[in-house]
N, C-alpha and C positions, 0 to 999 in steps of 0.2 A: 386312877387316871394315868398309872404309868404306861398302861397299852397304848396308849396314843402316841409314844413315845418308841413305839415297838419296831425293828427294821421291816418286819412286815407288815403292820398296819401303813406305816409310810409308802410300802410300795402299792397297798389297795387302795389309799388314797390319789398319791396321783395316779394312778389304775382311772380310778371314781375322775377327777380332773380331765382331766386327758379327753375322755367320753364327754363330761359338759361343755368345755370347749371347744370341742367337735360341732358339739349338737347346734351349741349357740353360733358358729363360722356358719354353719350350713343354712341354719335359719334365718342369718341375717344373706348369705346367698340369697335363698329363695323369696325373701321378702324386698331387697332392692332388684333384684334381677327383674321384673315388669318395667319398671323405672330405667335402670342403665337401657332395656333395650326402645325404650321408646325415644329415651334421648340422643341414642346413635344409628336406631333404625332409619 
């Protein structure tokens, strides 16, 4: 289990993070975005 513990495993993790929470901001963009624009349209 020490590699989890590795300076570069760390960095491909938040590497790995980084990209999920991207993905996740974007999708929750695209999924209220109908919504905000109807309500300010």
């Amino acid at each position: 289990m020490s590699f989890l513990f590795d300076k570069r495993t760390k960095k491909v993790v938040h590497a790995i993070w980084a990209v999920v929470a991207v993905l996740v901001i974007l999708g929750m963009v695209v999924f209220f975005a109908p919504g905000l624009a109807n309500l300010f349209g």
